[in-house]
C-alpha positions in Angstrom: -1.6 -3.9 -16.2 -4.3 -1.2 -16.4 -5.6 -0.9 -20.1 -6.4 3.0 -21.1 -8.7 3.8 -23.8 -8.1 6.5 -25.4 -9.8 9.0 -28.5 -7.2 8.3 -31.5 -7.7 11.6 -33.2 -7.2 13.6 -30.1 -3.9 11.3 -28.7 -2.7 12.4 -32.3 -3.3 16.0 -32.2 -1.9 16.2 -28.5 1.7 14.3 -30.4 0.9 16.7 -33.2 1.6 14.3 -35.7 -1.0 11.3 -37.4 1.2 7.6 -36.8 -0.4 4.2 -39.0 -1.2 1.5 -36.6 2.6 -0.3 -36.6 4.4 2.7 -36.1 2.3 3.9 -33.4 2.8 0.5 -32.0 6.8 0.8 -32.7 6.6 4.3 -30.5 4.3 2.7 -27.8 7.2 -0.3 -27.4 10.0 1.9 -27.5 8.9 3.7 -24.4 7.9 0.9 -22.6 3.7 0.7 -23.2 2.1 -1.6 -25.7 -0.7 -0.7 -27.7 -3.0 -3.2 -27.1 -6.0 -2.5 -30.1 -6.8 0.2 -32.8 -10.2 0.1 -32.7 -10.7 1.5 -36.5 -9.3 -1.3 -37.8 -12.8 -3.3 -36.6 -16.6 -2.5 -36.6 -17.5 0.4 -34.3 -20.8 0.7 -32.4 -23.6 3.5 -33.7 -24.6 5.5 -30.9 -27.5 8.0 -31.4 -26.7 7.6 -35.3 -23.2 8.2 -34.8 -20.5 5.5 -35.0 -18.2 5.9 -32.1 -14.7 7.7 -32.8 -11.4 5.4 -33.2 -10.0 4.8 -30.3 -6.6 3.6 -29.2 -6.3 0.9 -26.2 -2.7 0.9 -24.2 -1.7 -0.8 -21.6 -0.1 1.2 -19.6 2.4 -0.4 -16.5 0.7 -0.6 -13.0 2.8 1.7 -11.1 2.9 4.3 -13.7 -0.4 6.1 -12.2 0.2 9.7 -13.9 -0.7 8.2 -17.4 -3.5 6.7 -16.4 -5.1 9.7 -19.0 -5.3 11.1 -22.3 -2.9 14.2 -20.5 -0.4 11.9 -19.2 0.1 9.7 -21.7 0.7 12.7 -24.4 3.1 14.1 -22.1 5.0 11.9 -21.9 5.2 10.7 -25.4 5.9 14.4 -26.3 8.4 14.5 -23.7 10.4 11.4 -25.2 10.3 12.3 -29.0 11.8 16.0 -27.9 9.2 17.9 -29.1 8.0 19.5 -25.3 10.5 20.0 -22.6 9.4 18.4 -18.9 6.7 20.8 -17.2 7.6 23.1 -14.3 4.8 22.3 -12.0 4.1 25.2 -9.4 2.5 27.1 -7.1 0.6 30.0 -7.6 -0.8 32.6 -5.1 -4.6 32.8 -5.3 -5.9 36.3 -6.7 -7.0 38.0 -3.5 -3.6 37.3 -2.0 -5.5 34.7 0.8 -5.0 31.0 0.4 -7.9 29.3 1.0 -7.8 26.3 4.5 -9.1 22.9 5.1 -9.2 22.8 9.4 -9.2 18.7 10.3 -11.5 18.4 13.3 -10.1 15.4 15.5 -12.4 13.0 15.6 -12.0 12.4 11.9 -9.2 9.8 13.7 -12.4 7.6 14.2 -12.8 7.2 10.7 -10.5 9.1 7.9 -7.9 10.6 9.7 -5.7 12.3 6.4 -7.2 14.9 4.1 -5.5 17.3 1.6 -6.8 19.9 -1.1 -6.3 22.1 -3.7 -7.9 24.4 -6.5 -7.8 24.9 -9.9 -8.2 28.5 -11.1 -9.3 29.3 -14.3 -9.4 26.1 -15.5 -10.6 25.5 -19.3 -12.7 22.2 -19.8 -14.2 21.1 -23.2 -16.7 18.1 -22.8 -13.4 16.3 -23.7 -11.6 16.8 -21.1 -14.1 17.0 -18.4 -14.7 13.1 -19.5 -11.4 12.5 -19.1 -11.1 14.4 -15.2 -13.9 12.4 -14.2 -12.4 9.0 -15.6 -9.2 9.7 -14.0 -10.3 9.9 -10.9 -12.3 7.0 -11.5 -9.4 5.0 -12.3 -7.7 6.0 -9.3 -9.7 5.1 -7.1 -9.8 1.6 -8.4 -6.2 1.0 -8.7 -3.6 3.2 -6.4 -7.2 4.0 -3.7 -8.1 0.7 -3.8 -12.0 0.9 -3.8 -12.0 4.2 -2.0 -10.5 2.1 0.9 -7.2 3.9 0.9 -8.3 7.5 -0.6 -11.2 9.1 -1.8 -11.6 12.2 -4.2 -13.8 15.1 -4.5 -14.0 18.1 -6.9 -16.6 20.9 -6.4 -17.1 24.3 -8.2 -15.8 26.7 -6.1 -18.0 29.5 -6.8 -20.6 27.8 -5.9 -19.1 27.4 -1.9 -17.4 29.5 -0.1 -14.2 29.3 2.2 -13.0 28.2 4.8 -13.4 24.6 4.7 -13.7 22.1 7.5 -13.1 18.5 7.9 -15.4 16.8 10.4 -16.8 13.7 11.6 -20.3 13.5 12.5 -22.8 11.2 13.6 -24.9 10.5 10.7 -28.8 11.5 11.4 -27.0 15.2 11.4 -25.6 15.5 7.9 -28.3 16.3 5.4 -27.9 17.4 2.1 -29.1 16.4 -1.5 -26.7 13.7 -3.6 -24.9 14.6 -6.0 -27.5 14.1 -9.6 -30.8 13.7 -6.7 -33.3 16.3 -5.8 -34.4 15.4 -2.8 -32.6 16.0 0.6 -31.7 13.1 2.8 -29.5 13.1 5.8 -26.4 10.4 5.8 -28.8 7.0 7.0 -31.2 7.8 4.3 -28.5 8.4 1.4 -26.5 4.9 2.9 -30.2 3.4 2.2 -30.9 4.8 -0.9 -28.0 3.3 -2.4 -27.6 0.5 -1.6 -29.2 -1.0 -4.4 -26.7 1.4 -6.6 -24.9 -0.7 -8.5 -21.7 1.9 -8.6 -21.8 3.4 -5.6 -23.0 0.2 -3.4 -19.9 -1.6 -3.6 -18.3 1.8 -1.1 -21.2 1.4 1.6 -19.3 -0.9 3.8 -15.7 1.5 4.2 -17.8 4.0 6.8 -21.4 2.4 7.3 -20.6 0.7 10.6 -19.1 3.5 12.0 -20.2 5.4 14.7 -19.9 9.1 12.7 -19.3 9.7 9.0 -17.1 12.0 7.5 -17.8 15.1 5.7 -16.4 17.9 4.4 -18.0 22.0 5.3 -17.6 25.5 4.1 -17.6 28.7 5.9 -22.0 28.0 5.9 -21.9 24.1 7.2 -22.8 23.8 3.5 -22.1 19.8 2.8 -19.4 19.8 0.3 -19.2 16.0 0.0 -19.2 12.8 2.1 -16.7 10.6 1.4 -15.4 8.0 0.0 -19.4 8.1 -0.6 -20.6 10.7 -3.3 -20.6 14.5 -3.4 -22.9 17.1 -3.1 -25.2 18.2 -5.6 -24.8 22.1 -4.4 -21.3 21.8 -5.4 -21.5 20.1 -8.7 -18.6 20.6 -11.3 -19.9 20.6 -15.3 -17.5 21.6 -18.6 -18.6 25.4 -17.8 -16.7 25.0 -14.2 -13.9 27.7 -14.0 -12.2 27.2 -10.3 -12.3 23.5 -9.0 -12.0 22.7 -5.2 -10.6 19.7 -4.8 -10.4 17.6 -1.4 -8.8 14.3 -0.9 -9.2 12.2 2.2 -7.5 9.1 2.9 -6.5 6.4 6.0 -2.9 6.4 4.0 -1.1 9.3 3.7 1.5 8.4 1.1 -1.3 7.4 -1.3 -3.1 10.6 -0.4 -0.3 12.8 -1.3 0.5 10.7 -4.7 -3.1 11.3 -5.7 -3.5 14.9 -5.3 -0.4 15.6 -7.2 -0.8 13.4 -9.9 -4.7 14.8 -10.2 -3.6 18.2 -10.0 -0.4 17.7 -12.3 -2.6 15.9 -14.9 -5.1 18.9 -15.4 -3.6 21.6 -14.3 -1.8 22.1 -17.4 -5.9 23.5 -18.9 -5.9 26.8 -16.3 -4.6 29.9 -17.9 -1.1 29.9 -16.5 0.1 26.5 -17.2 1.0 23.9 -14.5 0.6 26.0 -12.0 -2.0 25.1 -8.6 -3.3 27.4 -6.1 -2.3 25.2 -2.3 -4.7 25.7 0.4 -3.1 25.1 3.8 -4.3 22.3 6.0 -5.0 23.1 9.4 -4.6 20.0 11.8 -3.0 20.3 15.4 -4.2 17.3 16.8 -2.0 14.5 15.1 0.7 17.7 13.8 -0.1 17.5 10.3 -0.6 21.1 9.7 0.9 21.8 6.0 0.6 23.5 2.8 -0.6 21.2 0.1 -0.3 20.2 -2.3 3.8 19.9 -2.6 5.0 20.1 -5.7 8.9 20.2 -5.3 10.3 17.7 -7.1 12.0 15.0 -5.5 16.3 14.6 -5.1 18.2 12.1 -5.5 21.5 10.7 -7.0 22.5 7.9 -9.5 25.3 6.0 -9.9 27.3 6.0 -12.8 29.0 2.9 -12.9 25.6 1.3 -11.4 23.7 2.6 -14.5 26.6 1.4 -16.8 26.8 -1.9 -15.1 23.2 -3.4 -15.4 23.2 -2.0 -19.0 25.9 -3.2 -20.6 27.0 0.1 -21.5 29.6 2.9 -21.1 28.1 6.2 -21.3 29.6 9.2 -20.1 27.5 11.4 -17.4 26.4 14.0 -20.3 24.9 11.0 -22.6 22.7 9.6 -19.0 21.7 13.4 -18.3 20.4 13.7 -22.4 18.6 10.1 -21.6 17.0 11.0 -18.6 15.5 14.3 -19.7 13.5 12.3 -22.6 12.1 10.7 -19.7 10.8 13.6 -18.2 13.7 13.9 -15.5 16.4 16.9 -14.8 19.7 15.6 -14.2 23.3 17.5 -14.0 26.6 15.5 -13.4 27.1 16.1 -9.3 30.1 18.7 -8.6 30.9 16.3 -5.2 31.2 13.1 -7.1 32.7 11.7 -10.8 30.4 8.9 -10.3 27.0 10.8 -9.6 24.1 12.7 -11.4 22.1 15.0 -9.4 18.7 13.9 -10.8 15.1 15.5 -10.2 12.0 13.4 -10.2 9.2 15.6 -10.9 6.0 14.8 -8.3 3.8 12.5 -10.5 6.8 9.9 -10.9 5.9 8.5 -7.6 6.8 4.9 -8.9 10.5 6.1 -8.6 11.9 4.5 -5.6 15.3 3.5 -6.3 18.3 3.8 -8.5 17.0 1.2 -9.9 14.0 2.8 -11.2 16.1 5.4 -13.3 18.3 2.9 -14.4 15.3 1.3 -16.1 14.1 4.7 -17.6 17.6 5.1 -19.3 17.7 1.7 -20.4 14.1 2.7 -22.2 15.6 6.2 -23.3 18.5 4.3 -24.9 16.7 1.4 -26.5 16.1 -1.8 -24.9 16.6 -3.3 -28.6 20.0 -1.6 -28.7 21.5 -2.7 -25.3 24.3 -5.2 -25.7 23.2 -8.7 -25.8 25.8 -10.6 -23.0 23.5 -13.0 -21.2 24.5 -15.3 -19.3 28.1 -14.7 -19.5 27.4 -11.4 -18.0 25.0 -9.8 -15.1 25.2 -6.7 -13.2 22.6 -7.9 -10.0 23.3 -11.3 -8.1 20.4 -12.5 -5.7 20.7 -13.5 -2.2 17.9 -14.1 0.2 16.8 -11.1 2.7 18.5 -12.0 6.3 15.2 -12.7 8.0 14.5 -15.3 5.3 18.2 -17.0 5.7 17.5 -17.0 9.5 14.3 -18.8 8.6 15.5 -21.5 6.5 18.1 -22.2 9.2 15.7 -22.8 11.9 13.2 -24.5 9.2 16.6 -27.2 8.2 17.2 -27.6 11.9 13.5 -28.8 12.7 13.3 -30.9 9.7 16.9 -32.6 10.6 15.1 -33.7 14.1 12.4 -35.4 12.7 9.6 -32.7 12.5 7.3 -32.3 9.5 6.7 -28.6 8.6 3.4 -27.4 7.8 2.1 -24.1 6.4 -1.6 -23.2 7.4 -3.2 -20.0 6.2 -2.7 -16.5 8.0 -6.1 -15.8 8.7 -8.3 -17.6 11.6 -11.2 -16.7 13.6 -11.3 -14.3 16.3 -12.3 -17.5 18.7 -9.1 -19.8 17.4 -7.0 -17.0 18.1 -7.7 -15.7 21.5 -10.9 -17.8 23.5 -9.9 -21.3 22.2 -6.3 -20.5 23.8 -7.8 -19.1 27.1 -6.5 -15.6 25.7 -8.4 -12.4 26.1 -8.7 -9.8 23.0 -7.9 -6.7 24.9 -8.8 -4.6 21.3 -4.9 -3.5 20.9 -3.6 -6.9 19.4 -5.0 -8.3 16.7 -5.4 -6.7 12.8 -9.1 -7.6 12.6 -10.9 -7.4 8.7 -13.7 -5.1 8.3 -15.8 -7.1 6.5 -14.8 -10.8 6.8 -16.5 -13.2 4.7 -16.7 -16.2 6.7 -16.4 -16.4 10.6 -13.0 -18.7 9.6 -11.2 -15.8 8.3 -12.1 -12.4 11.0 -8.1 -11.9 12.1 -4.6 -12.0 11.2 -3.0 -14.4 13.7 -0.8 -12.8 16.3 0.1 -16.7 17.1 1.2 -19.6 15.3 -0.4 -22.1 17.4 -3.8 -21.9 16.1 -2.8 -23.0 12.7 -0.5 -26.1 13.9 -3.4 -27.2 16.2 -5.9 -27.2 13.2 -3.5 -29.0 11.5 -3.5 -31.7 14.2 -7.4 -31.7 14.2 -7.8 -32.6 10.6 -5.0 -35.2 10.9 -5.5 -37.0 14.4 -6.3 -39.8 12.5 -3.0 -40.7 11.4 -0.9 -42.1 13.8 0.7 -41.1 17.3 3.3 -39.1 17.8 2.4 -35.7 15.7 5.3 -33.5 15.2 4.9 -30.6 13.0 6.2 -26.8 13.2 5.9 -24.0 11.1 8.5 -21.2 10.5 6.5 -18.1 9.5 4.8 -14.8 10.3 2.5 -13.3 12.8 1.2 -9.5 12.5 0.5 -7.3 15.6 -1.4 -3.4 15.5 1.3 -0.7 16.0 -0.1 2.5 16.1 3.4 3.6 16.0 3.8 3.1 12.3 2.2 5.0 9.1 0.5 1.4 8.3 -0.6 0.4 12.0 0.5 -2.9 12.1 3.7 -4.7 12.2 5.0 -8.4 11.1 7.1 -10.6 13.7 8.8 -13.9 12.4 8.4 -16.8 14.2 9.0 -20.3 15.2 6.5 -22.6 16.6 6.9 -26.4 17.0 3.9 -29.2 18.5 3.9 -32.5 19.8 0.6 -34.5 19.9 0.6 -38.1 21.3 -0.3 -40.5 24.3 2.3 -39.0 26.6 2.8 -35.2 26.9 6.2 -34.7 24.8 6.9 -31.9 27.2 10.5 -33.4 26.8 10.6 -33.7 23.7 9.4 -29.9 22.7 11.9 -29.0 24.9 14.5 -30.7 23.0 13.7 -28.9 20.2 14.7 -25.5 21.7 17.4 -26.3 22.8 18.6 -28.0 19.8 17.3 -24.9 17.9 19.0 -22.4 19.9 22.2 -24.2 19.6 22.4 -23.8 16.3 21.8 -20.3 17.1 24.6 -19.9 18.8 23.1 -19.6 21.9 24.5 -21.0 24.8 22.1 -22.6 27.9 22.2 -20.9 31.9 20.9 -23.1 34.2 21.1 -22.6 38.1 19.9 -25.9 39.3 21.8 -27.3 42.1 24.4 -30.0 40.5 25.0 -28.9 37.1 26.8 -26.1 35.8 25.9 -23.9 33.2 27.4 -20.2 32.3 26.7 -18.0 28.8 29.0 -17.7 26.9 30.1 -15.7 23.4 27.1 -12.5 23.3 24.1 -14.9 23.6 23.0 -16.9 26.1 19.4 -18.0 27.2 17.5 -19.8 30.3 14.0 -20.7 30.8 11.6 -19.9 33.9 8.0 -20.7 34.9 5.1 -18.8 34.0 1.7 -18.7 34.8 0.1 -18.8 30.7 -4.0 -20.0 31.2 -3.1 -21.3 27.7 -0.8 -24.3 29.4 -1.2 -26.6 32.3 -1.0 -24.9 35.5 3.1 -25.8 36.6 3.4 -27.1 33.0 5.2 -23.7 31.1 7.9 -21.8 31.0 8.8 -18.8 29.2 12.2 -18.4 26.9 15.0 -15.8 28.0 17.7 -14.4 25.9 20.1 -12.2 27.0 22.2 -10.0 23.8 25.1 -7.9 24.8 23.5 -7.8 28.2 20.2 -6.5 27.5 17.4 -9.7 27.9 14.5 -10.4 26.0 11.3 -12.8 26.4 11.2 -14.2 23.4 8.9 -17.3 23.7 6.8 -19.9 25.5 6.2 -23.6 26.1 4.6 -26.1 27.5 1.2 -29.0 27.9 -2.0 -27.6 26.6 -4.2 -26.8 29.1 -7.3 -29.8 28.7 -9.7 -27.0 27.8 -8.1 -25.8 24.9 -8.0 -29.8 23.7 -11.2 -29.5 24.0 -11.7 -26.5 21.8 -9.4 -28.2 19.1 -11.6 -31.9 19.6 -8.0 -33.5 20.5 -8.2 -36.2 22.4 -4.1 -36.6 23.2 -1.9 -34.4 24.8 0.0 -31.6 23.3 3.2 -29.9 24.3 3.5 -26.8 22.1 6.7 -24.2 21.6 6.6 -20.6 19.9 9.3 -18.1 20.0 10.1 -14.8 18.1 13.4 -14.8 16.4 13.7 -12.2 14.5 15.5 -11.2 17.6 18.5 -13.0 16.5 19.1 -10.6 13.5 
């Protein structure tokens, strides 16, 4: 859990009440945070002959990103002990009627293809809390960003620019501009360069410094706002005398970009002259149709079930008593006109840790007392555990393989780019494999899209041992889908090999079929003689293939027909020699991998 430091006296005067140590500690506990030091109870450092102000250090939970400041964590407190009611975040219109725009040019795809914005007008900072703006976004981008990788942030004086904004990616010999705190002009090589013997900002060089353009962010004069996740501008610099803040946020995830620029926006905006209220700018971006006014600050709905709430509790509140506990955690909740069992409940935009009914649940048990909550363990329990269907289907398959005499082994995900594609007389066609950016060995450059690599590698480091080697592995693979929000997928599967003096091509098919039995799947065969039909939904057959990973006449690929629609759903066969060769075996090897996930 993230620890927060935080000034004492000013945490105080934000609760607007002064606490000793233990009852501070007492509040912190009751609302699920633990104060973790009081630094006036120790020696304080001098600095410039001034011993450095109390300060509290709480540990605050890891999803719980909007109190990751001095604002947040008041707030909330406040919100809990009654004495401020939940904030009504809002938009507000910006004074010349025009809302400002942020136009996402399309080749930012190569690089950072999200971005969002906003402004804060009128905004009053003291030195205070322009420390704690600038920390916030610091600790953001270490935890929820991660590093920068995810989302980067950028806040500029908006008088100082000048609208409309653009979101480009250019090659990087034609962005010039002066770093933010430099004086001297540099274009994009000569600032990657300059820092990298920066001991802050180095550590961020290798997100964008092997690609082919950077991206940056322009006003209405191709002035250089910022370059992220790099370092801002200097033109655009904010300081405590800053009245309007731009802010841009550009991300490769767009669920972490919009949590960040609400909860950034939330957090601060409550210092501009109208309280909690943010000026949106509208994001222009027709290529990938993520034109949109941000940021959104509606708060989220959802319903809670009473008995559920009641039930992991121990308890038996009525709806009223859930509704008065969930608005001392910062929620609005009614009792639902369509159900006896339901609250209407809205999350306000910064509790992006709320994902479930669960989640609420939790923040009532905390509003009620967890010290108060019946004590009925063991005798009682409102959740019973069972494993997820793809795991049950796993152990199934795993019981069956170990029943027959195969040992199971579990090698690591990651393997070279060679040992999983040329070593298996595989081509990389570039759409396949999740490949690291910045690998640290030549071991560990992709995630495996087979299995095989791992069991072979096995074999390698234990072909001393003797002959017959039969080992499998029941785990996943992960393929790119550009189809998803996270660009890659994970498929489950099964993969079984033989090593010895003779090929075991029998015996690996053995295994499939025993396996598939216990599938329920039933065999087709057309050879002439024998007899063979599906039966029940499933049924599967086998025919040859043409895999340069196999002997040439030596595989055959894995059928299975569901309700009448087939899949392909794996391979096997005998090595090819070359790929031996490639592993240093000196035996044969009959291998088997299927998918089957597609028996959910």
């Amino acid at each position: 859990m993230p620890t927060i430091g935080v000034d004492k006296a000013a945490l105080f005067k934000a609760l607007g009440q002064e606490y000793t140590t233990d009852e501070f500690d007492d509040l912190c506990f009751e609302f699920g945070i633990e104060l973790d030091e009081d630094t006036s109870t120790t020696e304080r450092p001098i600095v410039n002959g001034k011993q450095e102000p109390a300060q509290l250090k709480i540990e605050i939970p890891a999803n719980r990103y909007d109190m990751l400041c001095i604002e947040g964590i008041s707030l909330m407190l406040n919100i809990f002990n009654g004495k401020t009611p939940s904030p009504n975040y809002r938009l507000a219109a910006p004074p010349n009627g025009k809302i400002q725009t942020l136009t996402i040019a399309e080749e930012t795809m190569k690089v950072r293809p999200y971005a969002a914005g906003a402004i804060l007008r009128n905004v009053s900072f003291t030195q205070a809390r322009y420390e704690s703006f600038i920390a916030l976004q610091d600790k953001l981008h270490q935890n929820l960003a991660r590093q920068r990788t995810l989302v980067a942030i950028g806040t500029h004086d908006l008088d100082t620019i000048k609208g409309p904004f653009t979101y480009e990616a250019i090659p990087p010999e034609e962005i010039e501009f002066v770093p933010l705190n430099q004086t001297k002009k540099m274009n994009a090589v000569e600032i990657m360069k300059f820092y990298e013997t920066d001991k802050h900002l180095s550590r961020y060089l290798h997100i964008i410094k092997d690609s082919p353009v950077y991206p940056v962010i322009l006003d209405a004069n191709r002035t250089v706002c910022s370059m992220p996740p790099i370092i801002n501008s200097n033109h655009s610099k904010i300081s405590p005398k800053t009245r309007n803040v731009f802010i841009d946020v550009t991300a490769t995830d767009r669920t972490k970009l919009e949590i960040v620029i609400n909860i950034l926006v939330s957090m601060f905006s409550q210092y501009t002259e109208e309280p909690f209220t943010v000026e949106p700018i509208q994001v222009i971006s027709k290529h990938n149709n993520e034109s949109r006014q941000v940021p959104n600050l509606t708060p989220r709905e959802t319903t809670v079930e009473i008995s559920y709430i009641n039930d992991c509790c121990g308890l038996s509140l009525s709806a009223e008593d859930i509704c008065k506990l969930l608005l001392r955690m910062s929620y609005s909740a009614t009792p639902s006109k369509s159900s006896n069992n339901l609250i209407d409940v809205s999350i306000l935009p910064t509790r992006a840790d709320v994902l479930h009914q669960c989640d609420i649940m939790e923040d009532v048990a905390i509003a009620y007392g967890f010290n108060s909550l019946p004590r009925s363990f063991p005798s009682k329990s409102g959740t019973v555990a069972q494993p997820l269907m793809i795991n049950k289907l796993s152990d199934i398959v795993r019981l069956e393989a170990a029943m027959a005499g195969w040992s199971e082994v579990m090698p690591l995900i990651l393997c070279s780019h060679d040992e999983n594609f040329s070593w298996l007389n595989r081509k990389d066609d570039g759409k396949t494999a999740v490949k690291l950016a910045n690998p640290k060995t030549a071991e560990y450059q992709v995630v495996r899209t087979s299995l095989l690599p791992g069991l072979l590698k096995t074999i390698r480091e234990n072909k001393h041992h003797s002959v017959p080697i039969k080992i499998f592995e029941v785990s996943d693979v992960a393929f790119k889908d550009t189809s998803l929000e996270r660009k890659s997928r994970n498929e489950r599967h099964f993969a079984a090999a033989w090593y010895g003096k003779t090929s075991g091509f029998e015996v690996v098919h053995g295994l499939m079929d025993r396996i598939m039995l216990m599938l329920k799947s039933a065999f087709i065969t057309s050879e002439e003689g024998l007899e063979g039909h599906g039966s029940g939904d499933s049924a599967y057959w086998i025919e040859e293939v043409d895999d340069a990973t196999f002997f040439e006449g030596h595989s055959a690929e894995v059928h299975v027909k569901f309700n009448g629609k087939e899949h392909i759903i794996g391979v096997f066969g005998i090595l090819h020699p070359t790929v031996l060769d490639n592993y240093d075996l000196r035996y044969p090897v009959s291998t088997l991998e299927m998918n089957i996930e597609v028996f959910l």
